[in-house]
ZAMIMAR-202829 format. One record per residue (C-alpha): residue in one letter; x, y, z. Coordinates in steps of 0.25 Angstrom, whole numbers, plus 5000, padded with zeros to 4 digits. Example, Ala and Ser with C-alpha at 12.3 -4.5 7.8 and 13.67 -1.06 7.14 Angstrom:
2
{'A', {5049, 4982, 5031}}
{'S', {5055, 4996, 5029}}
***
This chain:
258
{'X', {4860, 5403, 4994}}
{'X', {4860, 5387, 4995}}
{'X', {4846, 5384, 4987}}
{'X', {4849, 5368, 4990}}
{'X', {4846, 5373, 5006}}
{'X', {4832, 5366, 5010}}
{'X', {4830, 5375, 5025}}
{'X', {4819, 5379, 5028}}
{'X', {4810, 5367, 5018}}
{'X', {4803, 5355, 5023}}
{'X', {4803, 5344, 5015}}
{'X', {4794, 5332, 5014}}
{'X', {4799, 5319, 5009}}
{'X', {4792, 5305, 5006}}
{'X', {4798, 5292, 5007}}
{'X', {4808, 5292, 5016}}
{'X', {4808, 5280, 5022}}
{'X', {4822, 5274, 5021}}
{'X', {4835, 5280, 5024}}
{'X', {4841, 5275, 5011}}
{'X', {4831, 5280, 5003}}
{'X', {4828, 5294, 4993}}
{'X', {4819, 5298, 5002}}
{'X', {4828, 5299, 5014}}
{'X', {4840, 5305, 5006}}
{'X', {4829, 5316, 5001}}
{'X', {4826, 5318, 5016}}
{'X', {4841, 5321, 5019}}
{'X', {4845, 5329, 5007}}
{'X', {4833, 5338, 5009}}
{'X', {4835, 5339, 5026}}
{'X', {4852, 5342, 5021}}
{'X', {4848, 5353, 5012}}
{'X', {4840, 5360, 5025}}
{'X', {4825, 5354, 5023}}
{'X', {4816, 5347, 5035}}
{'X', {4810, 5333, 5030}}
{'X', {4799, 5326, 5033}}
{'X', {4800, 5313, 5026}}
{'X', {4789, 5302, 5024}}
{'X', {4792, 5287, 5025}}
{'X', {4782, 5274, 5026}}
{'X', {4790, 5263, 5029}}
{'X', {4779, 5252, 5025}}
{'X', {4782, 5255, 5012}}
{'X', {4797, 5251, 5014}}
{'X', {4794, 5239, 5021}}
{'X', {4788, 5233, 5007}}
{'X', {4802, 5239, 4999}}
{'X', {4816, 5230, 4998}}
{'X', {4822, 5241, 5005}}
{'X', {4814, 5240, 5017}}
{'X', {4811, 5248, 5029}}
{'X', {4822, 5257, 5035}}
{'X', {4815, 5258, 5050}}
{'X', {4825, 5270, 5055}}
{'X', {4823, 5277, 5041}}
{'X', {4813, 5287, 5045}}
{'X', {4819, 5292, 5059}}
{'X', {4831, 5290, 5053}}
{'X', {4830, 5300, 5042}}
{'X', {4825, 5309, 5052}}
{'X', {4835, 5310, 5060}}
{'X', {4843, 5310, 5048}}
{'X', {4836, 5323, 5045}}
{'X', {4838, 5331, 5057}}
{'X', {4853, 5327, 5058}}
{'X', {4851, 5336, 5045}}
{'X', {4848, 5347, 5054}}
{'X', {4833, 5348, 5048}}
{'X', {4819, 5343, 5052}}
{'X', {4814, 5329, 5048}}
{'X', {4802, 5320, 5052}}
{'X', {4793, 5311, 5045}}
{'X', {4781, 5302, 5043}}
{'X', {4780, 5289, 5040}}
{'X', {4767, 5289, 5030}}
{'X', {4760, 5281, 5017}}
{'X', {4760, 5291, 5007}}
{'X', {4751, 5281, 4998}}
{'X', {4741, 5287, 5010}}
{'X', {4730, 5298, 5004}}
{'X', {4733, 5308, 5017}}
{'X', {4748, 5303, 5016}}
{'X', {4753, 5317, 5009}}
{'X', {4742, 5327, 5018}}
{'X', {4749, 5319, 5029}}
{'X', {4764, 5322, 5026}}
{'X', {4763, 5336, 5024}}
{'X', {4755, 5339, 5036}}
{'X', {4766, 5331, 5043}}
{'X', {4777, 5337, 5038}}
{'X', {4770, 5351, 5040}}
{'X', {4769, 5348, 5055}}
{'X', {4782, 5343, 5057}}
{'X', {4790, 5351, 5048}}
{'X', {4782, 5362, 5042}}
{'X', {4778, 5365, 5028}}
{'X', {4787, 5356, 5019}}
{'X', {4792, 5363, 5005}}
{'X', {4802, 5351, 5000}}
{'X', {4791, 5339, 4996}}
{'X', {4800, 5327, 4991}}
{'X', {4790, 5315, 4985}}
{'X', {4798, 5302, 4987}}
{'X', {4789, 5292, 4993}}
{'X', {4785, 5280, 4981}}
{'X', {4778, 5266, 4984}}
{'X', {4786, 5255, 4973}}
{'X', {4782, 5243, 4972}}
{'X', {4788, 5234, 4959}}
{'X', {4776, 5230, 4949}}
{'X', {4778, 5229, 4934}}
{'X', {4764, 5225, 4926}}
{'X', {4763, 5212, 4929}}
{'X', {4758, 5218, 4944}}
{'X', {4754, 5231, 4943}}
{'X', {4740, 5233, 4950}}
{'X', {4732, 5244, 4956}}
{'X', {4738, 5242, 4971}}
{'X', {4751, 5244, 4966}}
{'X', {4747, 5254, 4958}}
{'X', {4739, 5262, 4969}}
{'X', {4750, 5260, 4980}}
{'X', {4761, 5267, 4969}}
{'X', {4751, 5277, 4967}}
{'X', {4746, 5281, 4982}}
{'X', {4762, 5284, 4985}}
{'X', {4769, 5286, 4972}}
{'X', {4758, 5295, 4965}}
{'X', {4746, 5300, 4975}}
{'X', {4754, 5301, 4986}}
{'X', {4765, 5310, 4980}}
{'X', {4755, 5319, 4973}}
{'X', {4747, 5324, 4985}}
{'X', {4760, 5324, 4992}}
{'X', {4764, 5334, 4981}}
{'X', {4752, 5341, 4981}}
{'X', {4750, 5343, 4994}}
{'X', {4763, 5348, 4999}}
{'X', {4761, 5359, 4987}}
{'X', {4747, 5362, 4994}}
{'X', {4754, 5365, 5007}}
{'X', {4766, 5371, 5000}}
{'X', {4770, 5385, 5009}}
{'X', {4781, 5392, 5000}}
{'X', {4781, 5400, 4988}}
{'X', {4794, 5392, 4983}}
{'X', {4801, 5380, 4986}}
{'X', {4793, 5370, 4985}}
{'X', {4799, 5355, 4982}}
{'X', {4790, 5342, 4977}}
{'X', {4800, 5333, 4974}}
{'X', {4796, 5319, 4968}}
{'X', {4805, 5305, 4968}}
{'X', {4801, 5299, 4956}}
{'X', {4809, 5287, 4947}}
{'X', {4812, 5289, 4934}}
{'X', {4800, 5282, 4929}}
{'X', {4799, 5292, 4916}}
{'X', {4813, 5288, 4912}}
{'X', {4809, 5273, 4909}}
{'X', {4803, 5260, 4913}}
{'X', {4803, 5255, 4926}}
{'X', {4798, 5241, 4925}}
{'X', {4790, 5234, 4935}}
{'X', {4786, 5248, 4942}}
{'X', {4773, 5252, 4936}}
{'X', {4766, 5257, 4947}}
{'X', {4779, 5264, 4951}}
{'X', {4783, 5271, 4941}}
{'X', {4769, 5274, 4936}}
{'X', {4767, 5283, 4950}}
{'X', {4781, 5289, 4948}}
{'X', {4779, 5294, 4933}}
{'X', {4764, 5302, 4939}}
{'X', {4774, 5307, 4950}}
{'X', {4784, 5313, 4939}}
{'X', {4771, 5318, 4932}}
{'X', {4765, 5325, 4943}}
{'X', {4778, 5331, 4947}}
{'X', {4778, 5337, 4934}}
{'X', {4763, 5344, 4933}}
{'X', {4765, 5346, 4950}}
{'X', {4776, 5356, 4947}}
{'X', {4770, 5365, 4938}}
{'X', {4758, 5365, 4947}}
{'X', {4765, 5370, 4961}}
{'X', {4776, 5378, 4954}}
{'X', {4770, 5390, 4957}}
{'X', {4770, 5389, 4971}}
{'X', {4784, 5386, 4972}}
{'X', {4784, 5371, 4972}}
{'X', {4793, 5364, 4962}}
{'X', {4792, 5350, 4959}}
{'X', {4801, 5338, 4954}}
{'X', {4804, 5324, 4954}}
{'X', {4815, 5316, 4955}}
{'X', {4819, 5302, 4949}}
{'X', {4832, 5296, 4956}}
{'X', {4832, 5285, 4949}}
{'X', {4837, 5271, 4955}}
{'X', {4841, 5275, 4969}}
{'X', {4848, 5267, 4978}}
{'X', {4841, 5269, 4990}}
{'X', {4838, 5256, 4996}}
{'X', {4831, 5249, 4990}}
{'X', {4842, 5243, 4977}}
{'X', {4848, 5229, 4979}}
{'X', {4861, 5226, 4975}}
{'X', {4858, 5222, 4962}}
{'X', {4849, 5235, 4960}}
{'X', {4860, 5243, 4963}}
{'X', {4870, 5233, 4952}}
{'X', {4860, 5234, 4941}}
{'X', {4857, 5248, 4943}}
{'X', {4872, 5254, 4945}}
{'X', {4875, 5252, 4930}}
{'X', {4864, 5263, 4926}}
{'X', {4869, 5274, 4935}}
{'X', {4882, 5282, 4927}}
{'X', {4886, 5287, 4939}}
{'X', {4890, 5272, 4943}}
{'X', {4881, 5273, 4957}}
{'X', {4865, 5271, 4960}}
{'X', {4857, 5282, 4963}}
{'X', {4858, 5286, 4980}}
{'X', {4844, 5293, 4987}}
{'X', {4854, 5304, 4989}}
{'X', {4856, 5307, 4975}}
{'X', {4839, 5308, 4973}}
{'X', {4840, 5317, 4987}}
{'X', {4849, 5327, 4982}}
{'X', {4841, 5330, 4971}}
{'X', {4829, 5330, 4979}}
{'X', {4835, 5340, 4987}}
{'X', {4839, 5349, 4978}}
{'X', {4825, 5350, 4971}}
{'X', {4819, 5354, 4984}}
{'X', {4829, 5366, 4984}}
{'X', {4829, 5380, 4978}}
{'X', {4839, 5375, 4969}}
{'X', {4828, 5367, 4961}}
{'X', {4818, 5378, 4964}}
{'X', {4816, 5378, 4947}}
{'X', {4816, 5364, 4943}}
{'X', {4801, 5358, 4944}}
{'X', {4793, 5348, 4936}}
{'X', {4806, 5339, 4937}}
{'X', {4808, 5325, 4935}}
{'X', {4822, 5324, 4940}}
{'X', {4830, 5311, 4935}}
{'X', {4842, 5310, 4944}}
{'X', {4844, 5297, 4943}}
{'X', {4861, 5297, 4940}}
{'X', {4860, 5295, 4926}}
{'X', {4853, 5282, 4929}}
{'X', {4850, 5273, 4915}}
***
């Protein structure tokens, strides 16, 4: 009995705009293990980041997907929008069918230390990273069909395990996100829904420069940076029966990163 085999599950991933990036990896890993996908992305968003827009990304990834030999399709969405999670499910439900794997890896960053810190950038961290994620949660738990096997799986950043200067609003919706993945768990065990979150620390997925990647290297043991693989294969393996015991989690995967 292979309890990593995913057939048979939909999964429902956000963010995953850019081929280079976790969110895509995720899409992969779960769709090699067996699972449909249907992914989000909102490329305005990655048209205001360093990394920029990747315009194939979406089509490519779905491609990428059934070359897999599973179902994929996506919709391009602003999950900072109140309707935005009623909207994804009801999509993915008509495209796909009732999704058991939820994988939460959609975030709105933007740099700003106290010195800048306002109510607009706290309410646009807050309408992605905290709102969006929540009734996202919430609802697919609400919709949920199975008496076992349900996944939320939560991106989070390592916020809990020291300062992040310069990133208040960020790291202030990801810390609620590590709380709520928490008290969520207990509340949805009982319908065979587990829980977690993920931290994979400083990924190199796009967005680092070269000097990023120089300053950072020296911090990993292992002598190499964080890849959206690694996050992926984690991810995929919470979504399997091999996890079905480990809820309430934040998981720091992060390569030994100090």
């Amino acid at each position: 009995m292979n309890l990593l085999d995913l057939h048979s599950h939909i999964a429902v991933v956000t963010g995953a705009s850019r081929r280079q990036g976790i969110g895509a990896a995720i899409c992969r890993a779960l769709a090699a293990n067996g699972a449909d996908v249907f992914f989000t992305h909102w490329r305005p968003f990655d048209s205001t980041m360093p990394c920029g827009i990747d315009e194939e990304g979406p089509a490519g990834l779905e491609r990428e997907i059934q070359e897999l030999g599973r179902r994929g399709a996506s919709l391009e969405i602003d999950l900072s929008a109140a309707e935005a999670p009623t909207r994804i499910l009801d999509e993915a439900e008509a495209r796909l069918g009732h999704p058991s794997i939820l994988v939460n890896n959609a975030s709105h960053w933007t740099a700003g230390g106290y010195e800048v810190l306002d109510a607009a950038m706290l309410d646009a961290h807050y309408a992605v990273n905290i709102r969006g994620t929540l009734l996202l949660s919430v609802e697919f738990a609400r919709r949920f069909t199975g008496t076992t096997g349900g996944r939320i799986i939560n991106l989070t950043s390592g916020q809990g395990t020291g300062p992040m200067p310069g990133e208040l609003a960020y790291v202030a919706g990801k810390g609620a996100i590590e709380a709520f993945t928490i008290s969520l768990a207990a509340e949805v065990a009982a319908r065979g829904i587990t829980v977690n979150a993920v931290d994979p620390g400083p990924t190199d997925s796009g967005w680092m420069t070269k000097e990023h990647r120089q300053s950072l290297l020296s911090h990993f043991p292992q002598g190499r940076l964080g890849q959206p693989e690694d996050a992926a294969r984690l991810v995929a393996f919470l979504a399997s029966d091999a996890a079905q015991w480990i809820t309430g989690q934040i998981i720091h995967s992060t390569g030994g990163f100090r």
